[in-house]
C-alpha positions as CSV (number, residue, x, y, z in Angstrom):
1,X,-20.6,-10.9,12.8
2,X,-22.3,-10.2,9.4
3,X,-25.8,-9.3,9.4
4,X,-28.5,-12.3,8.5
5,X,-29.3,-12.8,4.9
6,X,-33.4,-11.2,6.1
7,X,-31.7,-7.6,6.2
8,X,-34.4,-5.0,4.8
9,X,-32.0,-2.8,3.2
10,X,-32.5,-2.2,-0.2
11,X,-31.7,-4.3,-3.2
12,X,-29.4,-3.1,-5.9
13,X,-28.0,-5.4,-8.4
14,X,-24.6,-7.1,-7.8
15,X,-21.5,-5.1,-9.0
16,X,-19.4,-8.0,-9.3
17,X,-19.9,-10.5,-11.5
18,X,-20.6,-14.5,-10.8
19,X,-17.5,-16.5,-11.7
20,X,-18.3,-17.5,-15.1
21,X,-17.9,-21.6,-16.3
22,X,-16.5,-20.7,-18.9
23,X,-12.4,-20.3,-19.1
24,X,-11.0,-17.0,-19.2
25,X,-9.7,-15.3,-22.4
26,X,-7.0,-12.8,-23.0
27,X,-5.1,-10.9,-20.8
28,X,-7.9,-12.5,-17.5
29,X,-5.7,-15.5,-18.4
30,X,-2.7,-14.0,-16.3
31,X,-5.7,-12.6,-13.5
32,X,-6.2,-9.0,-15.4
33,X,-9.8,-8.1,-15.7
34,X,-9.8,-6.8,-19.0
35,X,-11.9,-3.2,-18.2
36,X,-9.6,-2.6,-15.7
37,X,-6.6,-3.4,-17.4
38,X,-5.9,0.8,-18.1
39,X,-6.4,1.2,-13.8
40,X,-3.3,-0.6,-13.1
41,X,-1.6,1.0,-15.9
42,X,-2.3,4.0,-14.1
43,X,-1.7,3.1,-10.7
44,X,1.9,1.9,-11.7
45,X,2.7,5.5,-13.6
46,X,1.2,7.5,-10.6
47,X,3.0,5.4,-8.2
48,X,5.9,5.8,-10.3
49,X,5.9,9.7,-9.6
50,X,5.3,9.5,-6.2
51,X,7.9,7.4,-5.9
52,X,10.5,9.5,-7.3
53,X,11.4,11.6,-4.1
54,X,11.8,8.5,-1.8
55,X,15.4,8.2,-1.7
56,X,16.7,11.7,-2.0
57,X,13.7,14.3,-0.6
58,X,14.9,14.6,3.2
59,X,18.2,14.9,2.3
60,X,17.4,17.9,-0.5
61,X,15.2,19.4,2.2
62,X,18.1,20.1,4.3
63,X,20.3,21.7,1.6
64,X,20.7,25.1,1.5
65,X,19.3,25.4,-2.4
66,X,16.5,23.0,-1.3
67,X,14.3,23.6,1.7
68,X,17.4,24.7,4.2
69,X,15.7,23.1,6.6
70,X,17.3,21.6,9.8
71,X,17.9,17.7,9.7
72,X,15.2,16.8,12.2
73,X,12.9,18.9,10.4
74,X,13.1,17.3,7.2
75,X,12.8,14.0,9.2
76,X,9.6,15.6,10.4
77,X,7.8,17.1,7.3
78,X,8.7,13.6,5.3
79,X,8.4,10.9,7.7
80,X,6.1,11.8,10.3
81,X,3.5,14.6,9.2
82,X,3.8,12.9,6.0
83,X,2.9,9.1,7.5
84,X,-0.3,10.7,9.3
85,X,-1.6,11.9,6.4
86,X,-1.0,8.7,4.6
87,X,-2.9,6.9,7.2
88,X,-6.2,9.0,7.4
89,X,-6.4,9.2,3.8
90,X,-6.3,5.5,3.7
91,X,-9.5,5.1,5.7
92,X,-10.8,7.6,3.6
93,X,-11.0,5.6,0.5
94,X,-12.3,2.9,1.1
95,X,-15.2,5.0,2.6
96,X,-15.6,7.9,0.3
97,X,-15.8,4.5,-2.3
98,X,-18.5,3.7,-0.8
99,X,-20.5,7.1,-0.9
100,X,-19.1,8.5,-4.3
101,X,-17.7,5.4,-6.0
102,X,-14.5,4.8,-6.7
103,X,-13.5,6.1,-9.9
104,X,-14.9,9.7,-8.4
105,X,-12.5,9.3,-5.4
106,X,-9.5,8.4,-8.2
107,X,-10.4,12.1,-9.6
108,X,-9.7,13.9,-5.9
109,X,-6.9,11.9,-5.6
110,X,-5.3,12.9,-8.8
111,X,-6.0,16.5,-8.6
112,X,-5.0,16.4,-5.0
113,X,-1.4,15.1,-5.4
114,X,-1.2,17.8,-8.5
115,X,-2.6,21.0,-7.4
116,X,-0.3,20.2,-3.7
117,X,3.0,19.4,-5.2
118,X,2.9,22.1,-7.5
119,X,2.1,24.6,-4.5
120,X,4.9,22.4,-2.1
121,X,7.6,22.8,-5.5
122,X,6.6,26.1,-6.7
123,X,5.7,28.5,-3.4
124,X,6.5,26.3,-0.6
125,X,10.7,25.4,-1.1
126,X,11.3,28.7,-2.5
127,X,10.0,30.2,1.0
128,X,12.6,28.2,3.0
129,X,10.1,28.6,5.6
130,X,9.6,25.3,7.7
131,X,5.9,25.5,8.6
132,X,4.7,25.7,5.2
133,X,7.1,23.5,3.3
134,X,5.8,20.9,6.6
135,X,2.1,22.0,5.4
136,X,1.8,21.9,2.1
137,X,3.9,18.1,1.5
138,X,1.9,16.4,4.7
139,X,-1.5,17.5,2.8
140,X,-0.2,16.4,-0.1
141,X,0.2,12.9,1.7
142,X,-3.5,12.8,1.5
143,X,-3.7,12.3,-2.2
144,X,-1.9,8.8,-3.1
145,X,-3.9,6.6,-0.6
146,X,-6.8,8.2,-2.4
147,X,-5.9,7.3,-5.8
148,X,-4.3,4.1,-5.3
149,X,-6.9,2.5,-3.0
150,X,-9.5,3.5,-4.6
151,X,-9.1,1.4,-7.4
152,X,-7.9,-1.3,-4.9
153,X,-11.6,-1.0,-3.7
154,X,-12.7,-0.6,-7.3
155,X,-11.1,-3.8,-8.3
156,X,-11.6,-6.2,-5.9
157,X,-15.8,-5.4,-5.4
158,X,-15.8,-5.7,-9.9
159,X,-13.8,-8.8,-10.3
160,X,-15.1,-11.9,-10.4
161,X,-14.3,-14.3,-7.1
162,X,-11.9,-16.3,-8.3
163,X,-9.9,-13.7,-9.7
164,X,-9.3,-11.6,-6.5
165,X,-6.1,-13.0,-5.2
166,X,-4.8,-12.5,-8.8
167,X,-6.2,-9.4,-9.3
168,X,-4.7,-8.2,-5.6
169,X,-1.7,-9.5,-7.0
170,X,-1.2,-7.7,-10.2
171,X,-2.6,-4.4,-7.8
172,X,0.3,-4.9,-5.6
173,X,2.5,-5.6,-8.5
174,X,2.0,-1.7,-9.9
175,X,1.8,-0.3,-6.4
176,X,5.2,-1.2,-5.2
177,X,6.1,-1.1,-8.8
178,X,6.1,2.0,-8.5
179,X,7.1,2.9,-4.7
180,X,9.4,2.5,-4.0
181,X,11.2,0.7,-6.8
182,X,10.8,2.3,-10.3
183,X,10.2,5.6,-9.1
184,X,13.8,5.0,-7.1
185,X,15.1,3.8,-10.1
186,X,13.9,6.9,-12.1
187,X,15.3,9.4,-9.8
188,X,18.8,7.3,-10.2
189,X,18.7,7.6,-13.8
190,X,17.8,11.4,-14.4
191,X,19.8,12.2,-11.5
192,X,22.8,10.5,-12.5
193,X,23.5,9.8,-16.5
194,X,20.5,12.2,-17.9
195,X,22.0,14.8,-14.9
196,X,18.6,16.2,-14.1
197,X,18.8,18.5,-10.5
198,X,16.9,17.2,-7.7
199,X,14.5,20.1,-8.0
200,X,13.7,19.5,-11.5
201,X,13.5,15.7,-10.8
202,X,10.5,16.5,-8.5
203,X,8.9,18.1,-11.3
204,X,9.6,15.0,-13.4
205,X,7.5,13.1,-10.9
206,X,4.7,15.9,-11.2
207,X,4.2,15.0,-14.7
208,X,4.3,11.4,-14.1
209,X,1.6,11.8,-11.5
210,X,-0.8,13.8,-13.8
211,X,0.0,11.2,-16.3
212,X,-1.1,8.2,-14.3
213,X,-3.9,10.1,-12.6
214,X,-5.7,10.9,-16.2
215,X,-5.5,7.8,-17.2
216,X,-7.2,6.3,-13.9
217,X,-9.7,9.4,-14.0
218,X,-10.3,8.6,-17.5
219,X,-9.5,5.9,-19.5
220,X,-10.9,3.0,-16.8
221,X,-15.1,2.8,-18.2
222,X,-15.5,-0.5,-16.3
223,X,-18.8,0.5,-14.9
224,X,-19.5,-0.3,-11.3
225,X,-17.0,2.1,-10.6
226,X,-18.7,4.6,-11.7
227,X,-21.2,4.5,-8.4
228,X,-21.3,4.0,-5.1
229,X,-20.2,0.7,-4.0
230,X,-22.7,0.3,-0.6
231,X,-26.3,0.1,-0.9
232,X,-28.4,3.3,-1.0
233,X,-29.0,3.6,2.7
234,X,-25.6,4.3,3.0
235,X,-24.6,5.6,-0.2
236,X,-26.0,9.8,0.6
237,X,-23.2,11.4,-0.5
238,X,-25.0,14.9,1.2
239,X,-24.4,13.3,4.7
240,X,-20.8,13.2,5.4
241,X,-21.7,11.5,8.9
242,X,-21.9,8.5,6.3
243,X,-17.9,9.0,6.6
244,X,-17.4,7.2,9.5
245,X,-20.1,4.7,9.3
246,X,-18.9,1.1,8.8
247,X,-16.3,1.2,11.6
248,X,-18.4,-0.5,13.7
249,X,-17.3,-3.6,11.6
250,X,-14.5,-3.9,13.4
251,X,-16.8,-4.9,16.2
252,X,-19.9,-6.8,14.6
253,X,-17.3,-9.0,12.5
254,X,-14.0,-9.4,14.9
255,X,-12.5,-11.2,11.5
256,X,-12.1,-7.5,10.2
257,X,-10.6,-6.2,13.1
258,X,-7.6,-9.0,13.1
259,X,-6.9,-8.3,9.2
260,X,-6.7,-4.8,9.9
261,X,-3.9,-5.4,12.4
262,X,-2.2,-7.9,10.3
263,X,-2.4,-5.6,7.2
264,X,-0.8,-2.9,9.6
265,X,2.4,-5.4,10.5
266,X,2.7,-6.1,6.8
267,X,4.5,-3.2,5.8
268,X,5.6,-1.7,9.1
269,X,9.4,-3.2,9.2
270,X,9.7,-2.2,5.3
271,X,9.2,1.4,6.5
272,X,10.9,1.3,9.4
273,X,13.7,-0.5,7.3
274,X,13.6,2.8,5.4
275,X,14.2,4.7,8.2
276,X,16.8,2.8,10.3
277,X,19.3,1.7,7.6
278,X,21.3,4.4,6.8
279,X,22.2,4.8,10.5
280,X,22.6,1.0,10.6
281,X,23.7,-0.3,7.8
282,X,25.0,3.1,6.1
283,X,27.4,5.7,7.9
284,X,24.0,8.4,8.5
285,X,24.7,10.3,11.9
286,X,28.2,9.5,11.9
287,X,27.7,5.6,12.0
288,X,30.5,3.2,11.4
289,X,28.4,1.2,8.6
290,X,29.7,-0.8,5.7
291,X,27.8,0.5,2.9
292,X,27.2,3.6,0.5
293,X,24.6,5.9,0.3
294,X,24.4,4.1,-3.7
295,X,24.8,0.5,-2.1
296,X,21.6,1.4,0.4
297,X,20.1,2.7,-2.9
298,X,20.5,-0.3,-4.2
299,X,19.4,-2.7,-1.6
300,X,16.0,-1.3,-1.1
301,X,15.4,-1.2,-5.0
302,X,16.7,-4.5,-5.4
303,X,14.9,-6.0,-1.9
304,X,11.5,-4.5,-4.0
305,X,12.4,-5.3,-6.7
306,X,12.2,-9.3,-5.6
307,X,9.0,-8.3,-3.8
308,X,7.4,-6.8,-7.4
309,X,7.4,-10.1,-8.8
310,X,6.6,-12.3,-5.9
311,X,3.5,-10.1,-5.9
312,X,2.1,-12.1,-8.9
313,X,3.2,-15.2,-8.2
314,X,1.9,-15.2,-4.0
315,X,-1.7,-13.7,-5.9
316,X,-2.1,-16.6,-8.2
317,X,-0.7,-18.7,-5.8
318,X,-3.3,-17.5,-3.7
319,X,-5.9,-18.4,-5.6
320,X,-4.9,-22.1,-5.2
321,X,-3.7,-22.7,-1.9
322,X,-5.9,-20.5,-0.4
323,X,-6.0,-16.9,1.0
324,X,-5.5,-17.4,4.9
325,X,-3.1,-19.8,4.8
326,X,-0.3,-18.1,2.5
327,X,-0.7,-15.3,4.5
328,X,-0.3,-17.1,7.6
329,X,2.6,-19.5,6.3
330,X,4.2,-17.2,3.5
331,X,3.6,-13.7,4.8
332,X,3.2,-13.9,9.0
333,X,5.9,-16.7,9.7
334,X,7.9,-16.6,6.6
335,X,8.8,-13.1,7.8
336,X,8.9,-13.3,11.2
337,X,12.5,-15.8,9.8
338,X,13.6,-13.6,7.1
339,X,13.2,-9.9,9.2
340,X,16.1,-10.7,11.9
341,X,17.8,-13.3,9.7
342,X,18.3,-10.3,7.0
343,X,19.5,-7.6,10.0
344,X,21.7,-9.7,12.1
345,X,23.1,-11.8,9.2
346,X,24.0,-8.8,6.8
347,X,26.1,-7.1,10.2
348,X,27.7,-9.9,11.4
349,X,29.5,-10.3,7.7
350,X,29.0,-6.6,6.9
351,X,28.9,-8.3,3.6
352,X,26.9,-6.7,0.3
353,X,26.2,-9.5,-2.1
354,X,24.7,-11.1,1.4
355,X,22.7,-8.1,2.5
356,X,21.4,-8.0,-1.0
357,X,20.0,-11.4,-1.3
358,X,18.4,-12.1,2.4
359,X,16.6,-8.3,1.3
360,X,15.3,-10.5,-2.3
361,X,14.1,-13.3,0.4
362,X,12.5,-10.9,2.7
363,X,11.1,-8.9,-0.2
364,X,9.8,-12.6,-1.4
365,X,8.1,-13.4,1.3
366,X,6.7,-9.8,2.2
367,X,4.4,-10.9,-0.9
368,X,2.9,-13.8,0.7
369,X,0.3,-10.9,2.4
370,X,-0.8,-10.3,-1.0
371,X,-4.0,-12.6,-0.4
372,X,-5.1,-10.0,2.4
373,X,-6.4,-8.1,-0.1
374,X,-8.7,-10.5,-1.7
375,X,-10.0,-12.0,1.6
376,X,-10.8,-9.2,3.5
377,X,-13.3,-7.8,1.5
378,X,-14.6,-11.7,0.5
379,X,-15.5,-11.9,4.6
380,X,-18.2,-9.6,4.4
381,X,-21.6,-9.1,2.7
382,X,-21.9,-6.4,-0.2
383,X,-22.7,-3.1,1.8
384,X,-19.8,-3.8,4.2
385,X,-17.1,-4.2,1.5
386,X,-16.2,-0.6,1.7
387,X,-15.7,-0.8,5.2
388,X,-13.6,-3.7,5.3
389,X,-11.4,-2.5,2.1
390,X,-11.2,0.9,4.7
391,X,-9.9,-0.8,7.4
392,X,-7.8,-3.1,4.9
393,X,-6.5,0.3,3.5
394,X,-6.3,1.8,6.6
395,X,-3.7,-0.8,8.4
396,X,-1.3,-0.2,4.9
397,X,-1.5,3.6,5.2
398,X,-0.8,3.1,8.8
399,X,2.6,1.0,8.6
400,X,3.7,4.4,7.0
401,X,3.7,6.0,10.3
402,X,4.0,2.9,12.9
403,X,6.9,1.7,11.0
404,X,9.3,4.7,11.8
405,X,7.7,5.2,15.0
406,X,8.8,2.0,15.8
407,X,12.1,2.6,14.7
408,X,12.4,6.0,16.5
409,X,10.9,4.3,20.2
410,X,13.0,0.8,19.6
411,X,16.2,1.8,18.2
412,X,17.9,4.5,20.8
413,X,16.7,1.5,23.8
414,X,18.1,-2.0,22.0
415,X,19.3,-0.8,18.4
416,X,19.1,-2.1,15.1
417,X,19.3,-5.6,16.4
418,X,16.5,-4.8,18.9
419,X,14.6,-3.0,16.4
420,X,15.0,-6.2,14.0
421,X,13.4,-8.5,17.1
422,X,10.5,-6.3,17.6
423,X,9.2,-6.6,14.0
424,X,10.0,-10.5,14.3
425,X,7.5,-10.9,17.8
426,X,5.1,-8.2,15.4
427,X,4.8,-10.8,12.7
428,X,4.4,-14.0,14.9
429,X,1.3,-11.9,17.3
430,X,-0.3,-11.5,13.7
431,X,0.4,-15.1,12.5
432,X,-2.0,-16.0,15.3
433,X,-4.4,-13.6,14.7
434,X,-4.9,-14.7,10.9
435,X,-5.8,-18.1,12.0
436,X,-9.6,-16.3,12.3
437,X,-9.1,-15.4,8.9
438,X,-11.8,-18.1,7.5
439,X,-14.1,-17.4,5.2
440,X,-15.9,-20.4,2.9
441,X,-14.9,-18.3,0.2
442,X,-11.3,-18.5,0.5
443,X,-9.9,-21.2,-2.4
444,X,-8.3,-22.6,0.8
445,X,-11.1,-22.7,3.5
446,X,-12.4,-25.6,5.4
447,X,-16.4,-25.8,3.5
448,X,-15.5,-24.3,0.0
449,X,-18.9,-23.5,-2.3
450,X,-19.2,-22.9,-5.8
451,X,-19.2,-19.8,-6.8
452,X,-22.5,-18.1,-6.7
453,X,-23.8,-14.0,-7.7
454,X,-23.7,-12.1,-5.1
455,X,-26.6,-10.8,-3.1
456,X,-26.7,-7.4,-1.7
457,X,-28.1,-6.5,1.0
C-alpha cells in the first residue's frame, strides 16, 4: 500500500496544482488545461501519421514493389515484432518521465519515430530483405508510446484534480483520433481521390509525424514538464537502474496491479478485432465473408470514430459519476455485452448497416475506460505517479500484442465466435477486479474530500 505520510524523502514543491474555487475560464471550461492545450494538438497530428499505415502496410509489404515479403512475414514484422516493441516502450515512459521529465521523453520519441521510418522507407523496403525491413519498423514501434504517453503522464501529474477525467478524456480523444481513425481516413483519401501510391503515402505520414512531434517538443512551455516528475531520490537520470524502480508498486499497492490488468483488457479485443476480421468478416485467406476490403475499412473507422467522441463525453462524465464505477459499469460490463453481441449478431445477418452500428455501440462503450487514466495515477502519492502511469501505459501498449495473440491462440481452436467469448469472460474477470479501484479521490468514491495541494513525498 502507499507509504505513510512520515516518509523522509525529500520535499519538492507540488507540480500539480490545488483545484482552484474559483470557476474555470476558457477553453478549461470543456476540461483543456490551457498550457497544454498545443500537447494534444500534437498528440492528435503525430498520431495522425502513425496511423496512416494501419489499414494498408501488411498488405503493401507483401507486394512485389513493396517489401516482397511472404504473407506471414508481413504478419510478423507489423503485428507481432511491432506489438512488442509497443509494449516495452510503454513502460518506458512513464518511467523515463519520471527521471527526465516528460516533455524530454516527448523529444526521443519524436526523433525516434523520424530518424526510424526514414531508414524503414528509404534503406529498409528498397532491400527487400526480410530481417531488416522486420528490424528497422519493430524499433520504430518504440517511438509512439514514448511520445504519446509521455504527455499522458505530463498531463495528468499538471492538471488540477478535478480536471483529470476530462483531461484523460480529451487525451484519448487525439490518441484514437488519430489511430486508428483519421490517420485511416487519410490514407483513404490520398490513396483514393488525391491518387497518392502507397509508398509515397508513408512518407505523407513521415511529415505528419515530424509535424506533431515539434509541436509537442516545442510549442507545450507548461512547466512541470519540463523536470522530472518523482522526487530527487529517484529522479538521477545517471543511474539507469532508476529504470526499473517503481515496479515494486505493483506489490506495495495491489490497487495498481488490478488497473494495470484492466487497462491491458481495454484495448485487447479492438486489436485483436484488427486482426481477426478480414478472415471473419472479410474474404482474407480465402474466407467466405460478406464484406469488402472498403466495407472493413469502413467499419473500423466508423466503430472509432463513435469511440472518438464517447471519449469526451465518458471523461467528463467521469468526473461526475465517478472514476471506478464508469469503468466498471460503462467500460468492464458494458463491453463484456456489446463484444459477442457485435460478432455473433453481424454473422448471423451478415448484414452491413448492422455490423456498422453494434461497432458505434462497442466503440461507445470502449470509452467508458477512459476514467482509468485519471484514477490510476490519483491512487498513489506524488513520487509513485510515474510508476503507476507506467504500469497504466504499460497494460495499453500491451493489448497491442495480447490482442492478436489472442486471436492467433483462440481463433484456429473455436473461431471467430470463440474468439468473441474469450474477450467477453476477459472483460467480466476485470469488472471484478476494478471493484478495488477506490480511492477517496475519485468524484465517485465512498469518503470524498475536498480538494487539497498535494504533498510530495
Amino acid at each position: 500500500m502507499d507509504e505513510p505520510a512520515t516518509s523522509r524523502q525529500p520535499q519538492r514543491p507540488p507540480s500539480n496544482p490545488p483545484d482552484p474555487a474559483t470557476p474555470l475560464r476558457g477553453i478549461e471550461r470543456i476540461g483543456i488545461p490551457k498550457p497544454l492545450f498545443w500537447g494534444f494538438v500534437a498528440v492528435l497530428i503525430y498520431m495522425i501519421g502513425d496511423g496512416v499505415e494501419i489499414s494498408y502496410l501488411t498488405d503493401y509489404l507483401e507486394r512485389p514493389d513493396g517489401g516482397g515479403l511472404g504473407g506471414e512475414q508481413a504478419t510478423f514484422a507489423t503485428v507481432t515484432m511491432y506489438g512488442i516493441a509497443v509494449m516495452v516502450a510503454s513502460w518506458f515512459s512513464g518511467t523515463l518521465s519520471a527521471i527526465w521529465g516528460p516533455r524530454r521523453v516527448m523529444w526521443l520519441g519524436a526523433a525516434w519515430w523520424v530518424v526510424f521510418e526514414a531508414i524503414f522507407l528509404f534503406a529498409a523496403i528498397p532491400t527487400q530483405n526480410f530481417v531488416f525491413i522486420v528490424a528497422t519498423y519493430s524499433i520504430r514501434g518504440f517511438a509512439y508510446p514514448l511520445f504519446a504517453f509521455a504527455f499522458l503522464v505530463w498531463a495528468q501529474t499538471a492538471s488540477p484534480q478535478r480536471m483529470r477525467g476530462s483531461v484523460a478524456g480529451w487525451f484519448w480523444f487525439a490518441f484514437t483520433g488519430g489511430l486508428p481513425t483519421l490517420g485511416a481516413a487519410v490514407a483513404a483519401l490520398v490513396i483514393g481521390p488525391l491518387g497518392f501510391s502507397l509508398y509515397d503515402t508513408l512518407i505523407l505520414s513521415l511529415v505528419l509525424v515530424a509535424i506533431g512531434g515539434a509541436l509537442g517538443s516545442f510549442a507545450v512551455r507548461e512547466p512541470s514538464g519540463l523536470r522530472p516528475i518523482a522526487d530527487e531520490s529517484v529522479a538521477n537520470p545517471t543511474s539507469y537502474r532508476r529504470l526499473l524502480e517503481g515496479v515494486d508498486i505493483l506489490w506495495r499497492d495491489r490497487r495498481i496491479l488490478a488497473g494495470g490488468l484492466v487497462r491491458i483488457v481495454n484495448t485487447t479485443p479492438q486489436y485483436g478485432f484488427f486482426a481477426m476480421f478480414p478472415f471473419t468478416f472479410g474474404t482474407a485467406g480465402g474466407n467466405d465473408g460478406f464484406l469488402s476490403v472498403a466495407q472493413i475499412a469502413t467499419l473500423t473507422a466508423t466503430t472509432y470514430g463513435a469511440n472518438i467522441a464517447a471519449n469526451l463525453f465518458f471523461g467528463v462524465f467521469g468526473d461526475y459519476f465517478g472514476w471506478r464505477r464508469t469503468v466498471t459499469i460503462f467500460g468492464c460490463l458494458g463491453c463484456a455485452v456489446a463484444t459477442p453481441l457485435w460478432y455473433f449478431t453481424a454473422v448471423a445477418t451478415e448484414s452491413f448497416p448492422v455490423a456498422l452500428a453494434l461497432g458505434c455501440l462497442y466503440g461507445v462503450l470502449l470509452a467508458g475506460f477512459v476514467p482509468l487514466s485519471a484514477l490510476m495515477p490519483s491512487m498513489v502519492r506524488h513520487k509513485d505517479k510515474g510508476a503507476a502511469l507506467a504500469i497504466l501505459n504499460f497494460g495499453a501498449g500491451s493489448a497491442a500484442f495480447v490482442g492478436p495473440a489472442v486471436v492467433a491462440v483462440f481463433h484456429p481452436l473455436v473461431g471467430g465466435g470463440g474468439v468473441a467469448v474469450v474477450f467477453s469472460c476477459l472483460y467480466l474477470v476485470v469488472a471484478a477486479l476494478s471493484t478495488v479501484l477506490n480511492d477517496p479521490s475519485d468524484p465517485g468514491g465512498r469518503k470524498p474530500t475536498p480538494p487539497v495541494a498535494e504533498t510530495v513525498g
